[in-house]
KOLVO-894132 format. One record per atom (N, C-alpha, C, O): residue number from 1; atom name; z negated, y negated, x. Coordinates in steps of 0.1 Angstrom, whole numbers, always signed. Each point is the difference from the previous one (the first is absolute). Example, Ala and Ser with C-alpha at 12.3 -4.5 7.8 and 13.67 -1.06 7.14 Angstrom:
KOLVO-894132
i; at; w; v; u
1; N; -78; +57; +132
1; CA; +0; -12; -9
1; C; +0; -12; +9
1; O; -7; +0; +10
2; N; +14; -11; -14
2; CA; +0; -11; +9
2; C; -8; -11; -8
2; O; -1; -11; +5
This chain:
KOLVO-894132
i; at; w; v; u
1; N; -283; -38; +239
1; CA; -8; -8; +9
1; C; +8; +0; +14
1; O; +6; +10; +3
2; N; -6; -22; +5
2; CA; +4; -3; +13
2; C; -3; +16; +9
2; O; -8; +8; -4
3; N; +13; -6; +14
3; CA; -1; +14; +10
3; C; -9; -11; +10
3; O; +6; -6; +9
4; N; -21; +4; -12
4; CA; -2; -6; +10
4; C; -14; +9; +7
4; O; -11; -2; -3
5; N; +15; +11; +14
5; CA; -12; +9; +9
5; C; -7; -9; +5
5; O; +2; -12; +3
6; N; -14; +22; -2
6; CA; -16; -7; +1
6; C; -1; +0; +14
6; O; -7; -8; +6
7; N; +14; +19; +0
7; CA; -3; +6; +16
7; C; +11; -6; +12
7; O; +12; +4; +2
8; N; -17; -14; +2
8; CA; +8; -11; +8
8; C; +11; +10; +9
8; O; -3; +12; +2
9; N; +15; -17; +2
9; CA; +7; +8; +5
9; C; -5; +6; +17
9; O; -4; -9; +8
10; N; +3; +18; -4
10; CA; -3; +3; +14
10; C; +5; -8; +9
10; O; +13; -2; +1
11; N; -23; -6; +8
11; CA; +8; -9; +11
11; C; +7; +7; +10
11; O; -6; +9; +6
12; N; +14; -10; -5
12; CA; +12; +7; +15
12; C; -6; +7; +9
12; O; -11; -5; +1
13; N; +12; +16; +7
13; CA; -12; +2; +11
13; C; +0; -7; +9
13; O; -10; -4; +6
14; N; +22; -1; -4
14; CA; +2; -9; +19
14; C; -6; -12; -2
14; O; -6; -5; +9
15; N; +8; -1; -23
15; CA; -4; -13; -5
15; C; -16; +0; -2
15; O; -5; -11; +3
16; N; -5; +22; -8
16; CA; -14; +2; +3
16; C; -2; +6; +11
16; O; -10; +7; -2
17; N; +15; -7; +15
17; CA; -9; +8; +10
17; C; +1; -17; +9
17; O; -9; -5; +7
18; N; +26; -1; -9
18; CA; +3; -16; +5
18; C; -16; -10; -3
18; O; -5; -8; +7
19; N; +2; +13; -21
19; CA; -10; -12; -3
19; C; -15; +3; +3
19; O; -9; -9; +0
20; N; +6; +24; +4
20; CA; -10; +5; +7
20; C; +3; -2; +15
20; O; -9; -3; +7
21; N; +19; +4; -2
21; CA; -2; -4; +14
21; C; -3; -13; -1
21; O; -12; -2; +0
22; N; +22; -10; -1
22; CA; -8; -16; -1
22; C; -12; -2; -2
22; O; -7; -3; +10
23; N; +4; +3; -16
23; CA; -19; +2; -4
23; C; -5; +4; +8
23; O; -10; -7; +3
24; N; +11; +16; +4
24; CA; -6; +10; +10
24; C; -2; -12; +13
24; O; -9; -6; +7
25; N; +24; +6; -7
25; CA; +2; -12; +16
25; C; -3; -17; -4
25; O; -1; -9; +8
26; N; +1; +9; -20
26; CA; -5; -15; -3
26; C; -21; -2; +1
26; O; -8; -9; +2
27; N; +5; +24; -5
27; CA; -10; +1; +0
27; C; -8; +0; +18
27; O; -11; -5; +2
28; N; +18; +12; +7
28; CA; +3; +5; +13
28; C; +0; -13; +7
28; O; -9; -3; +9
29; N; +21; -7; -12
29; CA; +0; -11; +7
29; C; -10; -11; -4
29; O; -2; -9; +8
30; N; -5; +9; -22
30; CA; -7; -7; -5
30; C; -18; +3; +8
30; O; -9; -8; +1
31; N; +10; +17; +1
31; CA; -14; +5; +5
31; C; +2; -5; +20
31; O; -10; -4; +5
32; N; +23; +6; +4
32; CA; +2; +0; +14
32; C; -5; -23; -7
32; O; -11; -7; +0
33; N; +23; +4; -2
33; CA; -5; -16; -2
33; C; -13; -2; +4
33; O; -6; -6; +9
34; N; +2; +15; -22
34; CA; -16; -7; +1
34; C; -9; +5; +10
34; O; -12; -4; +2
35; N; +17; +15; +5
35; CA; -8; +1; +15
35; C; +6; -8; +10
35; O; -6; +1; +10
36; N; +19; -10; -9
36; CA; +2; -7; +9
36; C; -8; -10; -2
36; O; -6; -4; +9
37; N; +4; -3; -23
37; CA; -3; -12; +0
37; C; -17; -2; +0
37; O; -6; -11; +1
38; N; +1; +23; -2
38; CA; -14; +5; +6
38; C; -4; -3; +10
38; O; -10; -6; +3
39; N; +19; +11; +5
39; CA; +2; -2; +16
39; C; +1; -12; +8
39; O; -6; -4; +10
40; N; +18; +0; -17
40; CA; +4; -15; +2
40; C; -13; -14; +0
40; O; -2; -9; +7
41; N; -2; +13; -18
41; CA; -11; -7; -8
41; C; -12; +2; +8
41; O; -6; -10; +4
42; N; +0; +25; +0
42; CA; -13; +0; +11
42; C; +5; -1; +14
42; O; -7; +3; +10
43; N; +16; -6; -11
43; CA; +3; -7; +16
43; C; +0; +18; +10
43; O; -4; +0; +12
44; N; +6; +5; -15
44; CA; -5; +11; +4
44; C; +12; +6; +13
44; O; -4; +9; +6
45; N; +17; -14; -3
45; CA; +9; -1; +9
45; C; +8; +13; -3
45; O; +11; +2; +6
46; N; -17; +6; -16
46; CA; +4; +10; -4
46; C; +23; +1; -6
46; O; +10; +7; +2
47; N; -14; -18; -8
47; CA; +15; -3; -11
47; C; +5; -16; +8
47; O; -6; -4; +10
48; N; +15; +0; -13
48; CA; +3; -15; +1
48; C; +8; -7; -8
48; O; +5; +6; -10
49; N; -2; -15; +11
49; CA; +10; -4; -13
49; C; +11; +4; -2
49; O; +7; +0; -10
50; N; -6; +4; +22
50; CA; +18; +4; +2
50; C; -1; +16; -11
50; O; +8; +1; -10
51; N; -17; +8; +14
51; CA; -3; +13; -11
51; C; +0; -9; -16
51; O; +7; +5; -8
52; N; -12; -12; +6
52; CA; -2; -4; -13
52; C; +8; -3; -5
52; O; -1; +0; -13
53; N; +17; -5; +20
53; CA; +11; -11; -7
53; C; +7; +13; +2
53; O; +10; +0; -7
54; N; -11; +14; +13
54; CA; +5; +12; +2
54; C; -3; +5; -15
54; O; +10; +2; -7
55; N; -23; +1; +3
55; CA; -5; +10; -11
55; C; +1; -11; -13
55; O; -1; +4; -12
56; N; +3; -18; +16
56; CA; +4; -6; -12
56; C; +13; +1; -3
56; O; +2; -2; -12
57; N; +10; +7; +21
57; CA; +16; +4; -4
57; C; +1; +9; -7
57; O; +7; +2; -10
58; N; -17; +9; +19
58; CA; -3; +13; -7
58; C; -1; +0; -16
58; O; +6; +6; -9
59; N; -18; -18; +8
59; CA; +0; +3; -14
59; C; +11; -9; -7
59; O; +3; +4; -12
60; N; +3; -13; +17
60; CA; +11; -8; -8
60; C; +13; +13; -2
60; O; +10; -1; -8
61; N; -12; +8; +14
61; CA; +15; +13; +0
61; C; -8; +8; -8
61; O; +8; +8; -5
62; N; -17; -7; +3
62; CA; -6; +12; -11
62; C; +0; -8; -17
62; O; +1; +5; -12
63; N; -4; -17; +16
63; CA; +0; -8; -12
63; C; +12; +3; -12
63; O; +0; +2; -12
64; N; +13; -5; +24
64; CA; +13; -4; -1
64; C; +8; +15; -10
64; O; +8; +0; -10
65; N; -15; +14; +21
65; CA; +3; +14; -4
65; C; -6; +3; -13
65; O; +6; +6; -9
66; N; -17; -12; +8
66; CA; -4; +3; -14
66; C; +3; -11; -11
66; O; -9; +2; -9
67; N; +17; -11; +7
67; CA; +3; -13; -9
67; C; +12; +14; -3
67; O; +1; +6; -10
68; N; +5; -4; +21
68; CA; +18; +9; +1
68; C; -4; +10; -13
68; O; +6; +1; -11
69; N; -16; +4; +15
69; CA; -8; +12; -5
69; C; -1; -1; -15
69; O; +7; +8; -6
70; N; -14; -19; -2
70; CA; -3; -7; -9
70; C; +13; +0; -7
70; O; +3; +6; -11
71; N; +4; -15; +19
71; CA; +10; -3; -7
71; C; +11; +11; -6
71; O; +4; -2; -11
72; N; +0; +13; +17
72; CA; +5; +12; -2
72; C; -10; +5; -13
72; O; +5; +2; -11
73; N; -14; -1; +11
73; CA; -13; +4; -8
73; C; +5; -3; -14
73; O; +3; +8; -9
74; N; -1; -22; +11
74; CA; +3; -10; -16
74; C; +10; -2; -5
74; O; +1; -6; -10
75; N; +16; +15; +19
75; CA; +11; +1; -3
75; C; -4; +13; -3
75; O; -1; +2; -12
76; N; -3; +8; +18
76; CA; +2; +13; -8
76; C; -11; +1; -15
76; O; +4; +7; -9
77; N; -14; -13; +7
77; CA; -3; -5; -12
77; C; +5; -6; -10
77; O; -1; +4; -12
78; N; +6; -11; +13
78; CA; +12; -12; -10
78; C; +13; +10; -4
78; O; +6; +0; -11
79; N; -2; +12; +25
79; CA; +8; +7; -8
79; C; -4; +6; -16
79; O; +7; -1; -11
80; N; -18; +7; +13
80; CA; -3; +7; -9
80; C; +0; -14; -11
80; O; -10; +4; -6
81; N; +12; -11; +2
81; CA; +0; -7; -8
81; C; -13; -4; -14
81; O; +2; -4; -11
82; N; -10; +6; +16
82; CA; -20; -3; -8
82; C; +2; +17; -8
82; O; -11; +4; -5
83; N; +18; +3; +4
83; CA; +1; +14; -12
83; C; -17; +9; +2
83; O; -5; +9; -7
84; N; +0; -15; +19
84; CA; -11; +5; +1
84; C; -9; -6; -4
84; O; +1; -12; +2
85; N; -12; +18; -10
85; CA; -12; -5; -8
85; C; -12; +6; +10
85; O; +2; +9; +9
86; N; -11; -15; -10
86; CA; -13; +12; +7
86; C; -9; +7; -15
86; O; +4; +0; -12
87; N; -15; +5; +17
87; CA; +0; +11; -11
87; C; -8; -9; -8
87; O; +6; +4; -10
88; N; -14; -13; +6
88; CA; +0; -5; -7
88; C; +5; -18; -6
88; O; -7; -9; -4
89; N; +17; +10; +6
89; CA; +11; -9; -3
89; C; +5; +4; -14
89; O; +5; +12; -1
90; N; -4; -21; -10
90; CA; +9; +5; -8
90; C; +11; -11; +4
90; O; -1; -9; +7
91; N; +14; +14; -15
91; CA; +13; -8; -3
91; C; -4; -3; -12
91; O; -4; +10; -6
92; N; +4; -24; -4
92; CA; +1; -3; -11
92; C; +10; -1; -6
92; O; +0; +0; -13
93; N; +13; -1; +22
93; CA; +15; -6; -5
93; C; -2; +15; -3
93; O; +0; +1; -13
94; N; -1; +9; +19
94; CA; +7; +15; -1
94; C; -7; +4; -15
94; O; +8; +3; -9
95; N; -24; -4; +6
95; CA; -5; +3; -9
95; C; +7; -3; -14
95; O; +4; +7; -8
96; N; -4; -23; +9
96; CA; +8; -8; -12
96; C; +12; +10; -5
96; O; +0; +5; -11
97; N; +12; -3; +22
97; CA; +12; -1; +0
97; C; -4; +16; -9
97; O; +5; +3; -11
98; N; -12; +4; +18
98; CA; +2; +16; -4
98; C; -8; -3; -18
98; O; +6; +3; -11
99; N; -16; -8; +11
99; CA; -5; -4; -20
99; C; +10; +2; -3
99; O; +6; +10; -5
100; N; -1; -23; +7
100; CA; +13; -6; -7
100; C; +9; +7; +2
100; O; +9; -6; -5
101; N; -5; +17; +9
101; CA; +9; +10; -5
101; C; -5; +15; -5
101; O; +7; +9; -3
102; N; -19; -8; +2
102; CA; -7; +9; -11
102; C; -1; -2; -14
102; O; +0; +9; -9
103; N; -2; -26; +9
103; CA; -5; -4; -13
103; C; +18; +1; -6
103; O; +4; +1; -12
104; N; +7; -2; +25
104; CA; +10; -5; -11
104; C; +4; +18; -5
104; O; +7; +3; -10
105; N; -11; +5; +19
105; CA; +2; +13; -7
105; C; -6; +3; -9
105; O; +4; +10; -6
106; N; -14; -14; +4
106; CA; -10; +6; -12
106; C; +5; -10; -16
106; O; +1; +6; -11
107; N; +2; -18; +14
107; CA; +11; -3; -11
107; C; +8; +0; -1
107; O; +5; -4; -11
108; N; +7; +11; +24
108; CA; +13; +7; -10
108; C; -1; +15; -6
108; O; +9; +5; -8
109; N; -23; +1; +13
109; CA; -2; +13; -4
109; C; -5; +0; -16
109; O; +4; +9; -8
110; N; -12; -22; +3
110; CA; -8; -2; -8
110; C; +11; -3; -12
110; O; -2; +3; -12
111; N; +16; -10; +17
111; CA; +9; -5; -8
111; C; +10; +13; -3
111; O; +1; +4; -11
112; N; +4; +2; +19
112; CA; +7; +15; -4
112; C; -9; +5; -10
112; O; +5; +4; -11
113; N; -15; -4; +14
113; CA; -8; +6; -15
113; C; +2; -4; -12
113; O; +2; +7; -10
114; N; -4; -23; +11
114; CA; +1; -4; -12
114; C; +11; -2; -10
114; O; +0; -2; -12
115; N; +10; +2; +23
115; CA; +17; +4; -1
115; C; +3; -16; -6
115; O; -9; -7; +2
116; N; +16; +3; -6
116; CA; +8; -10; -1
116; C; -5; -11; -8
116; O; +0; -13; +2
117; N; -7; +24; -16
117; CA; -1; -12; -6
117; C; -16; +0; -1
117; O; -4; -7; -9
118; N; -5; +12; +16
118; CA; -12; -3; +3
118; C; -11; +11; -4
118; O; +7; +10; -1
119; N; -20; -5; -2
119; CA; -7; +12; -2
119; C; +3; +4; -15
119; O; +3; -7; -10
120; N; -6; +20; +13
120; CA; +6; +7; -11
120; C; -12; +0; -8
120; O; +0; +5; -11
């Protein structure tokens, strides 16, 4: 049968603490927006637009860190080339392939027995 492990390879540490931070600060700048535009919106003199076109860069640079993020993600994935199954995944090619070389040992085993010119 194919060597194909059930237990996905460990993501990198720099590469999982990278995609916990993003989140964190996509989450961070996604929450500040929405108290400017709170602000903005009840007229409240609190924020102004100029803060808004500020925390909306903010989040277009968080956007941008985490697409980067992503994308690193899906090249170190693709390395591994699919060899990873999850745990209940079968491979069917693998199953077939491995029969099909049981069954052909069990009839060259079956024919050494019977030796050449067939059962005794």
């Amino acid at each position: 049968m194919t060597d194909h492990r059930t237990d996905p390879p460990p993501v990198p540490p720099g590469l999982a603490d990278l995609l916990d931070e993003s989140l964190a600060l996509l989450r961070s700048v996604r929450k500040s927006v929405r108290r400017v535009l709170d602000a903005v919106e009840d007229e409240t003199g609190e924020f102004t637009i100029r803060d808004l076109v500020q925390k909306a860069g903010e989040l277009e640079q968080s956007l941008r860190m985490a697409l980067q993020i992503e994308i690193r993600f899906n090249e170190w994935r693709e390395r591994h080339d699919g060899t990873y199954l999850a745990p209940d995944e079968i491979d069917f090619d693998a199953v077939r392939a491995d029969l099909g070389c049981r069954i052909a040992r069990l009839r060259q085993c079956c024919q050494d027995r019977r030796g050449p010119e067939g059962p005794e």
